[in-house]
C-alpha positions as CSV (number, residue, x, y, z in Angstrom):
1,X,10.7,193.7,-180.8
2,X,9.3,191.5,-183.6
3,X,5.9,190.5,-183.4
4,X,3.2,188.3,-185.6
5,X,-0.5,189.5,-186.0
6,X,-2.5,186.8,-187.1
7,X,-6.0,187.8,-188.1
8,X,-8.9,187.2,-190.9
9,X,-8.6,190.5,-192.1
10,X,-13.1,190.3,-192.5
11,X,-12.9,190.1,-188.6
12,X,-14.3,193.6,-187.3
13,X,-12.1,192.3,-183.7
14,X,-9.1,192.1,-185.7
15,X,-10.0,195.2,-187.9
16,X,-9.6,197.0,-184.2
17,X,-6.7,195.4,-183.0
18,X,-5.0,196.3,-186.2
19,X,-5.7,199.7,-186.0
20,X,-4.7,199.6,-182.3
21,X,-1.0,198.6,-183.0
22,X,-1.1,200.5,-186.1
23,X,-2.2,203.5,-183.8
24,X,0.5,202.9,-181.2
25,X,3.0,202.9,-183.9
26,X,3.9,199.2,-182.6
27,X,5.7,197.1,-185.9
28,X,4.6,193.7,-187.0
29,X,4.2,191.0,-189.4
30,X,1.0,190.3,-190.9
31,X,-0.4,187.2,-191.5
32,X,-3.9,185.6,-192.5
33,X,-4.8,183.2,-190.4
34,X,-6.8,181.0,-192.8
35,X,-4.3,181.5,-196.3
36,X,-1.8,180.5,-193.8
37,X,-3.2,178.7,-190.8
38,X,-0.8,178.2,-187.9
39,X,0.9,174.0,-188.2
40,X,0.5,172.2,-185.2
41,X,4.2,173.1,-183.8
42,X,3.7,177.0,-183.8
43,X,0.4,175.9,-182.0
44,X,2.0,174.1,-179.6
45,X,4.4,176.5,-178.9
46,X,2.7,179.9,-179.0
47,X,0.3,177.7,-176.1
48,X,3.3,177.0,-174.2
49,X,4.3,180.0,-174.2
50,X,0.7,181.7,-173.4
51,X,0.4,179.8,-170.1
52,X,-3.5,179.6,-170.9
53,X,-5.7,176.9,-171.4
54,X,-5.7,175.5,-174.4
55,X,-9.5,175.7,-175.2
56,X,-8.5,179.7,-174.7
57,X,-7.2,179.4,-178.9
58,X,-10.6,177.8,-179.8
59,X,-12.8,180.2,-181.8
60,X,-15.8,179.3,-179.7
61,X,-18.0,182.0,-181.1
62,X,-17.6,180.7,-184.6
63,X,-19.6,178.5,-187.4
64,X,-17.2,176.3,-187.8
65,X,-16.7,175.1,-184.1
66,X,-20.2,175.4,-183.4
67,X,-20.8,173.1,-186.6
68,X,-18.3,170.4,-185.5
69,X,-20.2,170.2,-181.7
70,X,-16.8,171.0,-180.1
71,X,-18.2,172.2,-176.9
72,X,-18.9,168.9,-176.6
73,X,-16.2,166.9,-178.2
74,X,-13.2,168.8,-176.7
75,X,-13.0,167.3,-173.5
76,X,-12.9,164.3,-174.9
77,X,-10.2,164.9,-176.9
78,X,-6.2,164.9,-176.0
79,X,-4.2,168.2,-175.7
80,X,-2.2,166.7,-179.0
81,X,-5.7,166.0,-180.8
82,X,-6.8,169.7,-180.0
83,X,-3.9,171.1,-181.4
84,X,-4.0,169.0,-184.4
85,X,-7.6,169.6,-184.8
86,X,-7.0,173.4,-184.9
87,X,-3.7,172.9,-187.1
88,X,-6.8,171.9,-189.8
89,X,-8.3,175.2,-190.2
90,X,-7.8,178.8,-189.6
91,X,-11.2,179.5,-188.7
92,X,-11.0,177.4,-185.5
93,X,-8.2,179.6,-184.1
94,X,-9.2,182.4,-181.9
95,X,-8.2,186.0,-183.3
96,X,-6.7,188.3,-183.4
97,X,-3.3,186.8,-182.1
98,X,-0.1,188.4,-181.2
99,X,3.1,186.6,-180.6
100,X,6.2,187.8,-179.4
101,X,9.7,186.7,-177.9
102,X,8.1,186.1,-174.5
103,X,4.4,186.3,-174.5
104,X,1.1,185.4,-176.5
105,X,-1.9,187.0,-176.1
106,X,-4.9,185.8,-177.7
107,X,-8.4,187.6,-178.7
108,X,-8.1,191.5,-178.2
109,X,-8.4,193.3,-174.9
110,X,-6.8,196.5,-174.9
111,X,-5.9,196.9,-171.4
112,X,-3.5,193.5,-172.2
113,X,-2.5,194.8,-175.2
114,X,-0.9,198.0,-173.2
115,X,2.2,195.9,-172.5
116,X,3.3,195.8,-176.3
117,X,3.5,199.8,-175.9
């Protein structure tokens, strides 16, 4: 099974999800999610594939989206300007996030993350 971690290694959330696949001995490609923020395609994708609401890959807790008003501007916005808008910067997208053949899972909740075992 081949899967991506994205994370901003700073993140004490993705620190522990790390650790948890690292833990469970579970194998996977590293990435940073700001030196190499997700294009709007993998976005589009990995949200297809999620079956979750888009706003669910908004980093709603952080500076940046709390800086730009989106909690206000997003449902104003199209599906296709969301995605672009979080193809823009890494710190918009929520993390940790995993992606495999058939699921994405976004954020880290351990009882979700039991699957991957």
């Amino acid at each position: 099974m081949s899967i991506l971690f994205l994370e901003y290694p700073k993140c004490t959330t993705c620190k522990k999800a790390k650790a948890w696949l690292e833990g469970n001995n579970i194998p996977f490609a590293d990435r940073h999610i700001v030196e190499n923020n997700p294009t709007a395609e993998e976005l589009k994708a990995w949200w297809g594939k999620s079956g979750m609401p888009l706003k669910k890959f908004f980093n709603t807790s952080g500076m940046l989206y709390k800086e730009m008003q989106l909690k206000d501007k997003l449902p104003e916005m199209s599906e296709e300007e969301q995605i672009a808008l979080l193809a823009t910067n890494g710190m918009l997208v929520k993390r940790p996030l995993i992606i495999g053949e058939d699921f994405v899972l976004v954020g880290f909740k351990e009882a979700e993350w039991e699957r991957l075992k």
